[in-house]
Structure formats: C-alpha cells, structure tokens
C-alpha positions in Angstrom: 67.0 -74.0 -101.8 66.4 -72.7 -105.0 67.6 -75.0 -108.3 68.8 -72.9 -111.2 66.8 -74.2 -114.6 70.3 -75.4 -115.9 71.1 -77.9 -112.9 67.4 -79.5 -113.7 69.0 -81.1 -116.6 70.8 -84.5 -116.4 74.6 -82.9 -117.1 75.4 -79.8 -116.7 78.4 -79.0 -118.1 81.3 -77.1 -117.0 80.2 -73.7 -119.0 76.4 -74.2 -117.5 78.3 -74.3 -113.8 80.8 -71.4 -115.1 77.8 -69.4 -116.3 75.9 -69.7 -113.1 78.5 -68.8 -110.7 79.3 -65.8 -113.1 75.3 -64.6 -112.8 75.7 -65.3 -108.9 78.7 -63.4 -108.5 77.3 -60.5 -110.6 73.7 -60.6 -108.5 76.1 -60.6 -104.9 77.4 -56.7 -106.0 73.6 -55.6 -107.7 71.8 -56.9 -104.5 74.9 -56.1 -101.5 74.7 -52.0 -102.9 71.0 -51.6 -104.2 69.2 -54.4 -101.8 66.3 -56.7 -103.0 63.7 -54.5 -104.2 66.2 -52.0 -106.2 68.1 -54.6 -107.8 66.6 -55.7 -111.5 67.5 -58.3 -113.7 68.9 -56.0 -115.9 71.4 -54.9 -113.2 72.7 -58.4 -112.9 72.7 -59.0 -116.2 75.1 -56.1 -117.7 76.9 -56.8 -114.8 77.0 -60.1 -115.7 78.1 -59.3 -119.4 75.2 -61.1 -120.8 71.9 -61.3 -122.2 68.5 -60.9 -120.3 67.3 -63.9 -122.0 70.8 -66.0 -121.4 70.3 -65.1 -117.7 66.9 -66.3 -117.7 67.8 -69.7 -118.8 69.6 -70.3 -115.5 67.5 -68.8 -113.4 63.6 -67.9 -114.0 63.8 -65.2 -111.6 65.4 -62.0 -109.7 63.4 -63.8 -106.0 64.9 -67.3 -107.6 69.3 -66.0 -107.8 67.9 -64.0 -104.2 67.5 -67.0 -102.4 70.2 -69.3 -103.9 72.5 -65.9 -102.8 70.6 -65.7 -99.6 71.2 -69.9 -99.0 75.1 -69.4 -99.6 75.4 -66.8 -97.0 73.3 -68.4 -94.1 75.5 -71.5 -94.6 78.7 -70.0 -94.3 77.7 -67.4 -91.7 76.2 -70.1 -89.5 79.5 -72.0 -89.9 81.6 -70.9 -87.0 78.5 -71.0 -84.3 78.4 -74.3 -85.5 82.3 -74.9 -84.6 81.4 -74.0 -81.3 82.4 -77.0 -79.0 81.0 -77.7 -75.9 83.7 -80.1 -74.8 86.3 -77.3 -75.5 87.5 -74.3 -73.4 85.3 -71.7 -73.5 87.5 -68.7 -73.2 89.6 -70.5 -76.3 86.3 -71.0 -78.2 84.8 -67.4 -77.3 88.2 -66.1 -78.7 88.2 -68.2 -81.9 84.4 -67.4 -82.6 84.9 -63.3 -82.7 88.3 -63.9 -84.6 86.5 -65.9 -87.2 83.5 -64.0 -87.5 85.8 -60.9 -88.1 87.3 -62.9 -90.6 84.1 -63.1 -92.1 83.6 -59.5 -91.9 87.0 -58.8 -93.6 86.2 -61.6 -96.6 83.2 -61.5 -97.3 81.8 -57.6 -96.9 79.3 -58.0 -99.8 77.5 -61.0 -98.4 77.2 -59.9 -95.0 75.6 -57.0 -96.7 73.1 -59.0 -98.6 72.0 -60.4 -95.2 71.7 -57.2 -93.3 69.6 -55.7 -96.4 67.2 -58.5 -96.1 67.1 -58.5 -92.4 66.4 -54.6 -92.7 63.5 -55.3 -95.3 62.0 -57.7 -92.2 63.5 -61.1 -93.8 60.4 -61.5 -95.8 62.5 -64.6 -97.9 64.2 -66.0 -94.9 61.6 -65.7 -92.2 61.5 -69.9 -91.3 65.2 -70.3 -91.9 65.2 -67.6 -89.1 62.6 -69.1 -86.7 63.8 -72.5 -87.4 67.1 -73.7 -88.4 68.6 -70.6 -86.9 66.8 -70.5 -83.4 67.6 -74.3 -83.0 70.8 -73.7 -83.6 71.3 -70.6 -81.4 69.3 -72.5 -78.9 72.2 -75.3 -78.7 74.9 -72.7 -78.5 72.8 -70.6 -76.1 72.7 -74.0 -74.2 76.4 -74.6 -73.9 77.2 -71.3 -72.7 75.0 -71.9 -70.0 76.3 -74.9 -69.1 80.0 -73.3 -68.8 78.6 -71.1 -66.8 76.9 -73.3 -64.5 79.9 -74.8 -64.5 81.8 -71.7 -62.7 83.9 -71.8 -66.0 82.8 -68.0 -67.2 80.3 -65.2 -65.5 76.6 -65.8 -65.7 75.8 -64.0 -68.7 72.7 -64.3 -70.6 73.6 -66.3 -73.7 71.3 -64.8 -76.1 72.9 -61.5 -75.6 76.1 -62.5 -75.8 75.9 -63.9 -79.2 73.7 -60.9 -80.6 76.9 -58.9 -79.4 79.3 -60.9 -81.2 77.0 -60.6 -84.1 77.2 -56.8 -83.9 80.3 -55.9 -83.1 82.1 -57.8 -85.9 79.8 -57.4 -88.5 79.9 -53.5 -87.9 83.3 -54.2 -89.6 81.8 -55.4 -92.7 78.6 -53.4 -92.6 80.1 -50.2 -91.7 83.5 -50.4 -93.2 83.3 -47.2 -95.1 82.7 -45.6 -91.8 85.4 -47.2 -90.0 87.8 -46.2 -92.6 86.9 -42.7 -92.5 87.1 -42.5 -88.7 90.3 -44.4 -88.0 92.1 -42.6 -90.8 94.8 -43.6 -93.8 97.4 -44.6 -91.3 95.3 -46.9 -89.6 92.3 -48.2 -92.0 94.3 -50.8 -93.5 94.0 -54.8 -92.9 95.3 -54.2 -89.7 92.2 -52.7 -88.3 90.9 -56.4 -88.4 93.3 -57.4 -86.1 92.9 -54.1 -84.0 89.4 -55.3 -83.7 89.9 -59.1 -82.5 92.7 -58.1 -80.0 89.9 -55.5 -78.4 86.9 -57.6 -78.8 88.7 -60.4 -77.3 89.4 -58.3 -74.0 85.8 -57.1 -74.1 83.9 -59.8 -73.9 86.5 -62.0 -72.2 86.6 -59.6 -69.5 83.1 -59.2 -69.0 82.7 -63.1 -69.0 85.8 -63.7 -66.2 84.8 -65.2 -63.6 85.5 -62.8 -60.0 85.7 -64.2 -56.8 84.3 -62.7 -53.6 
C-alpha cells in the first residue's frame, strides 16, 4: 500500500490527516471521470483547493494517491464476498451478497468507476492484487458454492460464473447509471431503481440456482 510522505513522520496531526483525505477525495472525482492516464496533478490539486507543491508534500506522486485510491476500493469491494458464510443458508447469503453489492453500486458510484477504468486500461497497478489476493479469495467462495451444491442445497452451477454475474449485473448500476436513468425515465430513476434492481436480481439468479426435482 502506498504511505503518504506526511504519515512517514512520527505524528501526524489532525490537519496532516484532514489534508490527505481532502487530496484523496479530490483525486476519487479527477481519476473516476478522466481515468489514470488523463487525470494530472494539477486536476487534483484545483480540485483539491490547493497548491501543487502542498499536494506534493503528502504524496510524491499522481501513481502514489492512484494506488492508496485503488487500495481503499479493493478493500471495501472485496468486503461482502468476504461475508460470505459457508455455514449459512445459501439462498439467504446469495440474496444478501447482490443486495449489498447494489448497495455498493448506489454509495459508492465514483469508486466502482475508478476500478472499472483501471480494469479497462488492463490493471497495469493492480495486476498481483488480481492474481493473488483476489483469486484466493474467489477461490474460497468459488469453493463454498460448490460445496452447497454438492450438497443438493442449490443447482450445479459453475461458481466462477456466478460471481462474475453478480459482479456485472450490479455494478452496471454504478457504472452505467447515466444510462439507466435515461432509459427508465424521471418517474422511475430515483433511489427506488436500487431496490427495483435487488427484488429482480434476487429472482434471477435465485431461480436459476433452485434446485428442480425429476
């Protein structure tokens, strides 16, 4: 993870931590609209309301606020996979897992933005967080949906697949939202649309994972 300059020094003090947070929040809009190679320091810093050289203090770099940025987001976009129980029941935890990746969608559009920029660029920055700590972690997941499976508790599926889909289908809503505004209208593009979305992505999937007999 990258260490701003300031948090090098023995105390940082409440303005330093103020002051970094401030250039992160400014770098999340420059880099979710204009992506990694059109964003400039200069962006983040007039968005930032301060100097090039005040910015620079806290962080050497445009690559070095990317990855803290980049960090943040594959944390708390990780975190509801990593909810996933094994012991619990899987159409219960299938239901909460696209209901709280909408809620992602829905509250944090701008990072889910920054992620599909840099997958788009071919995840130059994140390429071993990809290939390590999230395939091992998709592997254990992939792992318990087998097992449910096995256990005649949902369809055979292929677990992969199912979890790319989820990805998809919910993150459109973040991704996209422009789009789905447009195309569902002013009577129906309000918050709503988020629940609109879990009630039909919860029949989706939970219909194609029932379980049919003869």
């Amino acid at each position: 993870m990258a260490i701003p300059r300031a948090a090098k020094t023995l105390r940082r003090t409440r303005i330093q931590e103020e002051k970094e947070e401030r250039i992160l929040e400014a770098a999340l809009d420059v880099f979710s609209v204009n992506g990694f190679r059109g964003a400039t320091i200069d962006q983040i810093a007039d968005a930032a309301g301060m100097s090039k050289p005040n910015l620079l203090y806290y962080f050497r770099t445009k690559e070095a606020i990317h990855r803290q940025l980049i960090d943040r987001v594959l944390f708390t976009w990780l975190e509801p996979l990593r909810a996933f129980d094994a012991d619990g029941n899987p159409e219960a935890e299938i239901r909460s897992y696209i209901r709280r990746k909408l809620e992602m969608a829905r509250d944090y559009p701008r990072e889910s933005r920054l992620f599909a920029n840099e997958i788009l660029q071919g995840a130059p920055r994140i390429e071993d967080e990809l290939k390590g700590p999230l395939k091992d972690l998709v592997d254990e997941k992939a792992e318990v949906i087998r097992a449910w499976a096995r256990a005649g508790k949902i369809a055979r599926c292929d677990p992969y697949h199912l979890i790319f889909s989820i990805w998809s289908t919910t993150q459109h809503y973040a991704d996209f939202d422009v789009q789905v505004r447009a195309v569902l209208g002013q009577d129906y593009s309000g918050e709503g649309r988020f629940e609109d979305a879990a009630r039909f992505l919860e029949q989706l999937f939970m219909d194609g994972l029932r379980v049919r007999n003869g």
